[in-house]
N, C-alpha and C positions, 0 to 999 in steps of 0.2 A: 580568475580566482588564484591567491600564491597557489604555490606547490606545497602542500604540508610536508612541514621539517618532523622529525624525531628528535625526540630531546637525545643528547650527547652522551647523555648518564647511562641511557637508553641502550643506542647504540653497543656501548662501550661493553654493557653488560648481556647482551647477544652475545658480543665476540668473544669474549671469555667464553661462552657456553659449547660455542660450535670449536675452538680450538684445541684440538686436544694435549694433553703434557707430551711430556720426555718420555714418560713413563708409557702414557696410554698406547704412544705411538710404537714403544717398542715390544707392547705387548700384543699388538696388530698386526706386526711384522715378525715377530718370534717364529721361528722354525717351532714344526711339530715334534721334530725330530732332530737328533743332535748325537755325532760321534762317540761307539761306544763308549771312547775313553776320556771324553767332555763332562758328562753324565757325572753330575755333582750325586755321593748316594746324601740319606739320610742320616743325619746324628740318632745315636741309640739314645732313647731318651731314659730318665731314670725309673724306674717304676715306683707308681704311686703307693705309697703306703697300705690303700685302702685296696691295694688290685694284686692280687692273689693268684690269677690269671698269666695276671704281667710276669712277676718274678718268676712261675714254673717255664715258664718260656722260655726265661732268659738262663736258668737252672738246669733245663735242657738240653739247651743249645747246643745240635752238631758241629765236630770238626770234620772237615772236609781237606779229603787229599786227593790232587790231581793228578793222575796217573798220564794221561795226555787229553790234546785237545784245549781248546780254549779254560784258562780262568774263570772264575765267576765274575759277574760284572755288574753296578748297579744297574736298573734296567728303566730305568724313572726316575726324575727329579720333583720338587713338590712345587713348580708352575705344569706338571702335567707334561712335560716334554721326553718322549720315548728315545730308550737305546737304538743305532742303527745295528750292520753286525756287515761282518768280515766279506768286502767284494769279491776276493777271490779263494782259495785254498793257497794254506798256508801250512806243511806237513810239519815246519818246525816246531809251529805252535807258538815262536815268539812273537807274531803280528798282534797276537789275546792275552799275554801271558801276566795281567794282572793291571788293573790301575793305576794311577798316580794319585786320583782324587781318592781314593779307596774303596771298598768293596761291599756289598749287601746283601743279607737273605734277608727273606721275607717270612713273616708266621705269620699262623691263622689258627684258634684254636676251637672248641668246641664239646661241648658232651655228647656222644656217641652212642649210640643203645647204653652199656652199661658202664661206659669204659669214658678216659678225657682224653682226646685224641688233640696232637699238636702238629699241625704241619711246616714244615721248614723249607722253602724253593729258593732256588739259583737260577741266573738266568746267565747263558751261556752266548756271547755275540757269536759264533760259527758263521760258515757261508749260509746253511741255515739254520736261523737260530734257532737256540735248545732252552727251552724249561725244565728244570729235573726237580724233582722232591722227595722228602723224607717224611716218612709219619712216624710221630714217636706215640705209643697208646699207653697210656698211665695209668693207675688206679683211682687217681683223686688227688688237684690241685692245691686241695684246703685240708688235708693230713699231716699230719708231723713226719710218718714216714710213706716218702711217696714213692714208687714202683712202679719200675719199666715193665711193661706185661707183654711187649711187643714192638718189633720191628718191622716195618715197611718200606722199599725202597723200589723208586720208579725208574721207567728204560722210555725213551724214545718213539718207542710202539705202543705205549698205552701200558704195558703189561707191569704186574707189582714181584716182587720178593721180596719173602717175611721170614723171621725169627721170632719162635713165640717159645718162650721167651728168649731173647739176645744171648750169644755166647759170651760170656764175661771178659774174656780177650778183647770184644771189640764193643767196649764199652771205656770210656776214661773218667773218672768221677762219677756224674752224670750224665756227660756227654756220650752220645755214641759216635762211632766213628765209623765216615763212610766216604766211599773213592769213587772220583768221576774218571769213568773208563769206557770210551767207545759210545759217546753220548747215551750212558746209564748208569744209576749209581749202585755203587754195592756196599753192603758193611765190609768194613776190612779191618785186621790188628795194626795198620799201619795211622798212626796218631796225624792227624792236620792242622790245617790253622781254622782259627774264628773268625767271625766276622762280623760288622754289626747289623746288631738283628735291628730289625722293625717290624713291628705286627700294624695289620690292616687298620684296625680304628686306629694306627697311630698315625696311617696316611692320611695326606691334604684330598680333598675330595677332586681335585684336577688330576690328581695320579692317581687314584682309585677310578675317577671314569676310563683314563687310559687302560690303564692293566684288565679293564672289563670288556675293554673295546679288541675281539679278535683281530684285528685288521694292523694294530700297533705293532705286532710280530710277524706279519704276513700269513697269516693263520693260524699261526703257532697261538694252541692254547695256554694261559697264564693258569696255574693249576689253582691259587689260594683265592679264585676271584669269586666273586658273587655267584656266577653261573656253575661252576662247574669245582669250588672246596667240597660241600655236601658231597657229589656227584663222587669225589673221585674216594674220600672217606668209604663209601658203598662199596667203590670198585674194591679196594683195598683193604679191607676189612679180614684182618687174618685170623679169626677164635672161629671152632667150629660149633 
């Protein structure tokens, strides 16, 4: 009996199926992880008309001043590929001292028992890396006149300091204004720079599994993440 043939057409459209692109291939082969200073951040994007959310946020937005220690850095690109951070110590502090691709925080906001709370984090490449964040607690996103009612600012150990309400010195517009010092931030009268922001639902959902995955940091928790923004809201909570 012949040997049954395949038709050609056949064939031909198998191997199209099992080959994969330029593309596929280099997504199979991507590092999960990629040089802090590689780490493309996100474009701020504009806020929508219709998100009221969005502009307090960006209305918000802390300046940040480096006292020492690593720069802020973006800590995620949007195929989901994580910052590494600094092999060895560096006292100069020039091995971190900023970007070239440029720079990132991250928001998260939410209504809070009575109050709209907006968190703001940085991710610090160090030999071990650093998350640090700001809560700014508002009155009301969707007011004409909206009000700082409080400050929050986090330290390396877990613990908060608050300003209820903020000293007017270390507030600039609407910004406040707070210093990274000794991997933990404080308010301070000393003005910094901005940076752009990006809130969570404006991340790709390949960096949102990252930043929710403790392991991305080497245990270092991501503070705005699914797990543990509520969580830390709680911790933090400065009105009696």
């Amino acid at each position: 009996m012949p040997e049954e043939q395949l038709d050609p057409t056949i064939q031909d459209s198998l191997q199209e199926e099992v080959t994969p692109t330029p593309e596929e291939r280099d997504e199979s082969t991507a590092s999960p992880t990629l040089p802090f200073d590689k780490v493309e951040p996100f474009e701020m994007p504009e806020p929508s008309e219709s998100t009221i959310t969005e502009k307090a946020a960006i209305k918000f937005s802390p300046k940040l001043n480096i006292v020492n220690g690593c720069h802020a850095y973006p800590a995620v690109n949007e195929d989901g590929q994580v910052s590494e951070w600094l092999k060895k110590a560096d006292a100069t502090g020039k091995a971190c001292s900023g970007s070239k691709l440029g720079t990132q925080v991250y928001g998260r906001s939410a209504w809070f028992g009575r109050v709209w709370a907006i968190m703001y984090a940085w991710y610090f490449p160090d030999v071990t890396p650093d998350w640090e964040h700001v809560i700014v607690w508002t009155n009301n996103p969707n007011v004409t006149n909206q009000v700082i009612l409080a400050v929050t600012t986090s330290d390396s150990t877990g613990g908060y300091a608050s300003q209820v309400p903020p000293d007017a010195s270390m507030i600039e517009g609407k910004s406040v204004k707070v210093s990274y010092n000794n991997n933990a931030l404080e308010s301070t009268t000393e003005l910094g720079d901005s940076q752009n922001l990006i809130l969570w639902h404006q991340l790709t959902a390949d960096a949102q599994e990252a930043l929710n995955d403790d392991q991305s940091f080497g245990g270092v928790q991501v503070p705005v993440n699914d797990d543990y923004f509520l969580l830390n809201l709680g911790k933090a909570w400065p009105f009696k």
